[in-house]
DSSP file (Angstrom, degrees, kcal/mol; ACC not computed):
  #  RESIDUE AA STRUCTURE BP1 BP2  ACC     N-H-->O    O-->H-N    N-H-->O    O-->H-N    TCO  KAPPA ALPHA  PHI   PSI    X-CA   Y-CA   Z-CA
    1    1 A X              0   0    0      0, 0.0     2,-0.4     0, 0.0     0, 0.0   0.000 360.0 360.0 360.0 145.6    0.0    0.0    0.0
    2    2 A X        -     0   0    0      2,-0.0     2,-0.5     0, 0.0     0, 0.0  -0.819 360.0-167.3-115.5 152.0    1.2    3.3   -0.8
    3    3 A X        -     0   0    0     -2,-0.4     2,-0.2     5,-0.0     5,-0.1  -0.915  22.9-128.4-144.5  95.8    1.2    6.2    1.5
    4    4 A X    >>> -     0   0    0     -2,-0.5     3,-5.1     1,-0.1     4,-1.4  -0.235  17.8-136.1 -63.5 104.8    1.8    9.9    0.2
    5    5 A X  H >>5S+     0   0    0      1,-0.3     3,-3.3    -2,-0.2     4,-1.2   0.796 111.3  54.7  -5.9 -62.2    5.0   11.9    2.5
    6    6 A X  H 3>5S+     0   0    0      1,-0.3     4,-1.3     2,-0.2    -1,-0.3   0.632 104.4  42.1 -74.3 -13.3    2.8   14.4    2.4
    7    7 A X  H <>5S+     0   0    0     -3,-5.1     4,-1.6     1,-0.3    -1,-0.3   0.679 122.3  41.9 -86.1 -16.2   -0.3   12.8    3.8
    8    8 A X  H <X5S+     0   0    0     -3,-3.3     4,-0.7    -4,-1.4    -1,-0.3   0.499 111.1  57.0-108.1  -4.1    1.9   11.1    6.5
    9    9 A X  H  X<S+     0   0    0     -4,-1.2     4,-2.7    -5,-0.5    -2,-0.2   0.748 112.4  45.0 -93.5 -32.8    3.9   14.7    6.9
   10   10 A X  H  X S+     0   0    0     -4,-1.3     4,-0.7    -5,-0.4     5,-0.2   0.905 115.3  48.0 -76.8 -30.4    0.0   16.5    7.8
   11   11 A X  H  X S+     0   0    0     -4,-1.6     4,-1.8     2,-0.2    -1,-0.2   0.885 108.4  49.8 -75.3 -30.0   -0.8   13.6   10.1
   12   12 A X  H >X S+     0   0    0     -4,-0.7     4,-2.1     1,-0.2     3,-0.6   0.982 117.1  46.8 -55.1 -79.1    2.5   13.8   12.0
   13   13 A X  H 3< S+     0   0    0     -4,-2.7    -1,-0.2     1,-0.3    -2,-0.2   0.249 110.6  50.0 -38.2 -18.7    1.7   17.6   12.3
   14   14 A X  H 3X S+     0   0    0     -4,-0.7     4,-1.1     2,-0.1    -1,-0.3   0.754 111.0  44.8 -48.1 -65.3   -1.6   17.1   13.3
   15   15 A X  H << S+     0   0    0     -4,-1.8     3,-0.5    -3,-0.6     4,-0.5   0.898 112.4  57.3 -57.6 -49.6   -0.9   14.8   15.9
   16   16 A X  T  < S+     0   0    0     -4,-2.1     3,-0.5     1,-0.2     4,-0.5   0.879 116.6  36.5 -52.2 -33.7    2.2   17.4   16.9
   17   17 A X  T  4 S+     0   0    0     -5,-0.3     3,-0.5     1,-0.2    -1,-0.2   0.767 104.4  63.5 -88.0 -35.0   -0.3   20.2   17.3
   18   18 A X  S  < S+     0   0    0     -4,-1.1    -1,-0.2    -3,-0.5    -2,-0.2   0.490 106.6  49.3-102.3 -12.2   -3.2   18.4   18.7
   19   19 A X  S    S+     0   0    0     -3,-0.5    71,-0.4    -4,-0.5    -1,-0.3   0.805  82.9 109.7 -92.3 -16.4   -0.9   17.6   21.9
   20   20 A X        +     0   0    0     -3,-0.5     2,-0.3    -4,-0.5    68,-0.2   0.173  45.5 174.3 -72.9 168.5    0.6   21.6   22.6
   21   21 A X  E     -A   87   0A   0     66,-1.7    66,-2.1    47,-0.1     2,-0.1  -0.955  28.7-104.0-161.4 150.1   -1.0   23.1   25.8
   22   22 A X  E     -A   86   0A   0     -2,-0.3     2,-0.6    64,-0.2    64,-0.2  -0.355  17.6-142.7 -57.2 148.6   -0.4   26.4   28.0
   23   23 A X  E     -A   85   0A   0     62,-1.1    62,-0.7    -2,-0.1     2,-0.3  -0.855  24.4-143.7-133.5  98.4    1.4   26.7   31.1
   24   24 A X        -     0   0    0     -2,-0.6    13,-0.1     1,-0.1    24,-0.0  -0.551  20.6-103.0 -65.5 126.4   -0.4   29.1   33.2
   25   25 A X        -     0   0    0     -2,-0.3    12,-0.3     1,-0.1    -1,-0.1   0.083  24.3-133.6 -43.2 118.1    1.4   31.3   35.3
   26   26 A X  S    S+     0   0    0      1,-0.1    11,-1.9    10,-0.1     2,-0.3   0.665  77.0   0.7 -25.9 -44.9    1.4   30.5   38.7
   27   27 A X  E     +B   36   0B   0      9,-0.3     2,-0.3     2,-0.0     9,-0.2  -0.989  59.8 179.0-136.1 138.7    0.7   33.5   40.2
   28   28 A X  E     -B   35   0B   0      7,-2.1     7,-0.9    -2,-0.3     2,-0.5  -0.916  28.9-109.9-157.4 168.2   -0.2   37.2   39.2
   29   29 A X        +     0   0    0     -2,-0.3     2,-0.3     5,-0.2     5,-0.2  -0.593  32.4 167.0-107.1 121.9   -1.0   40.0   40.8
   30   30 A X  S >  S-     0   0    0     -2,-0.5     3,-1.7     3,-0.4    -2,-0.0  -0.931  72.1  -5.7-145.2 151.8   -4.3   42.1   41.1
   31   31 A X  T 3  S-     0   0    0     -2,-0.3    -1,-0.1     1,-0.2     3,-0.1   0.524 126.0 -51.5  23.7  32.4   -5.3   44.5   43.1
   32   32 A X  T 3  S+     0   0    0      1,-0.4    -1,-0.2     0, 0.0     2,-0.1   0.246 121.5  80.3 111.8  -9.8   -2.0   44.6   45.6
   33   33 A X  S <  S-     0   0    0     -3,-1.7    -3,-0.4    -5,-0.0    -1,-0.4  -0.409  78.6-121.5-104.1-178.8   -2.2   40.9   46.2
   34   34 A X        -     0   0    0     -5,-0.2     2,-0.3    -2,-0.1    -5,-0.2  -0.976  17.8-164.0-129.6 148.8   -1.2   37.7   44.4
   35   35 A X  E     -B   28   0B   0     -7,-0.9    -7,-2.1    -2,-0.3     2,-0.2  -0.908  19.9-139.4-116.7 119.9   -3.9   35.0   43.5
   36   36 A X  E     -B   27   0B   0     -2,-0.3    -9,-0.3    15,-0.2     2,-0.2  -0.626  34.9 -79.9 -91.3 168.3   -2.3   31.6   42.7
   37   37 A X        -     0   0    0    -11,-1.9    14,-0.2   -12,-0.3     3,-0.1  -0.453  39.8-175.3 -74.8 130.5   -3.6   29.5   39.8
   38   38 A X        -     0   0    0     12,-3.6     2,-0.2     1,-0.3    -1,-0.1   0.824  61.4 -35.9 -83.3 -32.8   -6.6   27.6   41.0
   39   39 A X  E     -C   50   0C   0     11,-0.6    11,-3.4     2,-0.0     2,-0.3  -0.906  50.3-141.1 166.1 172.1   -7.1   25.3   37.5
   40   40 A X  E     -C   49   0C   0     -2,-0.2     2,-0.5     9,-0.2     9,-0.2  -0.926  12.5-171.0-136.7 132.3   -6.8   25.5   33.9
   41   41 A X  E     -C   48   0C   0      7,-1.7     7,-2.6    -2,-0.3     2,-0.3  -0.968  18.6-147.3-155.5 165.8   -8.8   24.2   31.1
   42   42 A X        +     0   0    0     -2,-0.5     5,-0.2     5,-0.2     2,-0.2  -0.689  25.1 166.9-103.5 137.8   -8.4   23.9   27.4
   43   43 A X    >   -     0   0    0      3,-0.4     3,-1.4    -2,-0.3     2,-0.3  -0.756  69.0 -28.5-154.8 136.2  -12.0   24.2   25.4
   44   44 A X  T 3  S-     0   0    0      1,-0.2    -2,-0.0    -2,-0.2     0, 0.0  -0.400 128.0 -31.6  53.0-103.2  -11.8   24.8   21.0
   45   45 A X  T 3  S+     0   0    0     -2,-0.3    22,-2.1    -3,-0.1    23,-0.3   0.061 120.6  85.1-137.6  27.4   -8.4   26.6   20.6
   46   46 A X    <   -     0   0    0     -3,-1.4    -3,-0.4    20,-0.2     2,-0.4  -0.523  60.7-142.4-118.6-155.5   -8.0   28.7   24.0
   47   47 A X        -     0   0    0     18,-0.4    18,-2.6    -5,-0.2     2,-0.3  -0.828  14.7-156.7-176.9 112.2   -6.7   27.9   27.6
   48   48 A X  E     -CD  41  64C   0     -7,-2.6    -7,-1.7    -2,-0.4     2,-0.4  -0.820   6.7-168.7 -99.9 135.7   -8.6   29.4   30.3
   49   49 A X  E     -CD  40  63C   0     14,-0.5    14,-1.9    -2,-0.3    -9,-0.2  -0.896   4.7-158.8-142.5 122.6   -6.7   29.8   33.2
   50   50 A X  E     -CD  39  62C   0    -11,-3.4   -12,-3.6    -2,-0.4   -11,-0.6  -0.444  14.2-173.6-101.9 155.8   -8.7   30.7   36.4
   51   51 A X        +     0   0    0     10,-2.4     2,-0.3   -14,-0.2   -15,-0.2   0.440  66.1  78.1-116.1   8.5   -6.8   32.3   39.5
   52   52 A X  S    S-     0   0    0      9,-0.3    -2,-0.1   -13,-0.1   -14,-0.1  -0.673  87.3-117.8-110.9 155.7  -10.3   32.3   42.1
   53   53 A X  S    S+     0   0    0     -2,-0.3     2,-0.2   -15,-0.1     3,-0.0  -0.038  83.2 100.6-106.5  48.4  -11.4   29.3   43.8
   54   54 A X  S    S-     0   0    0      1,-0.1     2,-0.1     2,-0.0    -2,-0.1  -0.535  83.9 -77.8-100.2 163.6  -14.5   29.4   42.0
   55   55 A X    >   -     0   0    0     -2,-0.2     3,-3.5     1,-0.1    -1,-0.1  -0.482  45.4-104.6 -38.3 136.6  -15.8   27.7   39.2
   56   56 A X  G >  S+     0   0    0      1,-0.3     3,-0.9     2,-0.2    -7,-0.1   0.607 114.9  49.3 -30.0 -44.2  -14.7   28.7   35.6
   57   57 A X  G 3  S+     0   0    0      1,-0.2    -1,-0.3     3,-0.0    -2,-0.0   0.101 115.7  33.7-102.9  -0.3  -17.8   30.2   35.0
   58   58 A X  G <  S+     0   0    0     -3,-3.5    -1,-0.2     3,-0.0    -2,-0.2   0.232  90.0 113.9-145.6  38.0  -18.4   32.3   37.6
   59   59 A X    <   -     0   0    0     -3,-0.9     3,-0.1     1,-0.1    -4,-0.0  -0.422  43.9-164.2 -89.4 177.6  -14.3   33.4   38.3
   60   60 A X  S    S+     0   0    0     -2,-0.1     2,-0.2    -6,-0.0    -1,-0.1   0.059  81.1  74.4-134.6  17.6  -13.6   37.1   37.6
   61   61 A X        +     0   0    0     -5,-0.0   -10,-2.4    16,-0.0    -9,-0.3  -0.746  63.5 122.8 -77.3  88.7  -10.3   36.1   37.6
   62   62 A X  E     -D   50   0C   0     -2,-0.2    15,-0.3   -12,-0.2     2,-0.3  -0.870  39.8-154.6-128.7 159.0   -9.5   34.3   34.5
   63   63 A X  E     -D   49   0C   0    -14,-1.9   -14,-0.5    -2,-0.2     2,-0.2  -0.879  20.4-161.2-125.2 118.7   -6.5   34.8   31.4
   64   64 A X  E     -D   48   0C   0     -2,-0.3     2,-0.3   -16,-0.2   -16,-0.2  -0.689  14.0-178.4 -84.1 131.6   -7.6   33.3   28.2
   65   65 A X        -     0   0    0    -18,-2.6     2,-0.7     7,-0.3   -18,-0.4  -0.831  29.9 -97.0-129.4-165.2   -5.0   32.6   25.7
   66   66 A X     >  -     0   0    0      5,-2.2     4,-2.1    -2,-0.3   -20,-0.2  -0.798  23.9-151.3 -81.1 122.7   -4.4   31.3   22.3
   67   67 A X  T  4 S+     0   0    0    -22,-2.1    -1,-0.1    -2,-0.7   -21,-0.1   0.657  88.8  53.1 -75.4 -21.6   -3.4   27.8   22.1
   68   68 A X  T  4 S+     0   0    0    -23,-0.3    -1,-0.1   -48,-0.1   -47,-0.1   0.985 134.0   7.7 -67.1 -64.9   -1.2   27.6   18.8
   69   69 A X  T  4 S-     0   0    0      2,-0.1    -2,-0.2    16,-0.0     3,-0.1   0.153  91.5-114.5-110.4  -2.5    0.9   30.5   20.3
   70   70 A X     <  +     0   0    0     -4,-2.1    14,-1.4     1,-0.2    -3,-0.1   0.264  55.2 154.2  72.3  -8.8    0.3   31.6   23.5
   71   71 A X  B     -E   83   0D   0     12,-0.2    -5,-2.2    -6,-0.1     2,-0.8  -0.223  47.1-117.9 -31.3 120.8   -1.0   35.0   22.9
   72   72 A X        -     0   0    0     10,-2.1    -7,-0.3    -7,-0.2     4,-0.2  -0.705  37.7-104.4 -67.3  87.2   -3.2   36.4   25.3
   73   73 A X        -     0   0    0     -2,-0.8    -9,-0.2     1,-0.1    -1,-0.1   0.335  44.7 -90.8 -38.4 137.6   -6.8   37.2   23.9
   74   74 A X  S    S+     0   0    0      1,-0.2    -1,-0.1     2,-0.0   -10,-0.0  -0.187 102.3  16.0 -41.8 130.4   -7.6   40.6   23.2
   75   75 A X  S    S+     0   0    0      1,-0.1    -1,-0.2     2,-0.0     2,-0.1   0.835  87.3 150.2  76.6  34.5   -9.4   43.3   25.8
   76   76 A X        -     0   0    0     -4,-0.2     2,-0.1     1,-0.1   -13,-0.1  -0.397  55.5 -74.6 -93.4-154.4   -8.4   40.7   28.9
   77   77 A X    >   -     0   0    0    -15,-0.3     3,-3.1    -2,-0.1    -1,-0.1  -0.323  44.0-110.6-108.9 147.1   -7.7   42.3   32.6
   78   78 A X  T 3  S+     0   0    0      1,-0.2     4,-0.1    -2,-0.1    -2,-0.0   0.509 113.7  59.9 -82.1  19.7   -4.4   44.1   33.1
   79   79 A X  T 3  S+     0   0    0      2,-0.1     2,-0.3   -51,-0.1    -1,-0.2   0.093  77.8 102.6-111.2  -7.5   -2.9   41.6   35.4
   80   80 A X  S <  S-     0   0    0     -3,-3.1    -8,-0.1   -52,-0.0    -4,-0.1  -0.685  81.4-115.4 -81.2 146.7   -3.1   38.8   32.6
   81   81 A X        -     0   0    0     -2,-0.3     3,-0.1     1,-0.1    -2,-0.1  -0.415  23.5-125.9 -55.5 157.0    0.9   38.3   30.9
   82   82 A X  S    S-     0   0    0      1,-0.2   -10,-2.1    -4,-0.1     2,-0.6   0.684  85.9  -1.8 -72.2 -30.1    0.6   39.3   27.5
   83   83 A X  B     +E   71   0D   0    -12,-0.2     2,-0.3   -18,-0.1   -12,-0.2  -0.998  69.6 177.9-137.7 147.0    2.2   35.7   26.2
   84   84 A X        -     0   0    0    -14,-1.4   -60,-0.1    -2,-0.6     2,-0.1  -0.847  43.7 -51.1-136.7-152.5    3.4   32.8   28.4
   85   85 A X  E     -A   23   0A   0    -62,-0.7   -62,-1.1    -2,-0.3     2,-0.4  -0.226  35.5-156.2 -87.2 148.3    4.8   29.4   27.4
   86   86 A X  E     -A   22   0A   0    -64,-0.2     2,-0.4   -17,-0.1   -64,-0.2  -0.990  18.1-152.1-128.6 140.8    3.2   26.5   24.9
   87   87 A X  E     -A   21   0A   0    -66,-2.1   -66,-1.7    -2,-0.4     3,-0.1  -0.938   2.9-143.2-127.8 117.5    4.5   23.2   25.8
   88   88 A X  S    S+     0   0    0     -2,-0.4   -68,-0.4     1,-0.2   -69,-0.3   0.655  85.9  25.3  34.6-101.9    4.7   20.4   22.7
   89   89 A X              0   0    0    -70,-0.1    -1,-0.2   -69,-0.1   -69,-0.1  -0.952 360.0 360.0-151.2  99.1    3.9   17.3   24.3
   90   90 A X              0   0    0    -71,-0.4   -70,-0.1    -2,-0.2    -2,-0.0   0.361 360.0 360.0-108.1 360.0    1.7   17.4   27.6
């Protein structure tokens, strides 16, 4: 059976991509204090990472980024980094 580079070059790259993840900061700092990271979760192509010990959905601390690149989404809080780290292989 024959098996095109290129098809086996998009699945490799797929696969590479489909593992990357965020590493949310540990801490950052709002209003005078520091809030550590409480939990993190990946949903479509962002990475929420909440810093309250609330639920996702009702934190008002959270940093959304991009998940290809680490980017912080636009209009977030002025405490979020602008980029942090994208990891691989998680």
């Amino acid at each position: 059976m024959f098996t095109s580079p290129f098809i086996m070059f998009a699945l490799v790259s797929f696969l590479a991509g489909a593992n990357a993840c965020i590493r949310c900061p540990a801490t950052v700092r709002v209003d005078g204090g520091t809030k550590k990271l409480h939990d993190n979760t990946t949903r479509d192509q962002f990475t929420y990472c909440n810093y309250d010990s609330v639920p996702l959905y009702l934190s008002s601390t959270v940093c959304i980024y991009h998940l290809d690149n680490g980017q912080l989404v636009p209009n977030q809080a002025d405490f979020c980094p602008a980029a942090v780290a994208v990891k691989n292989h998680c």
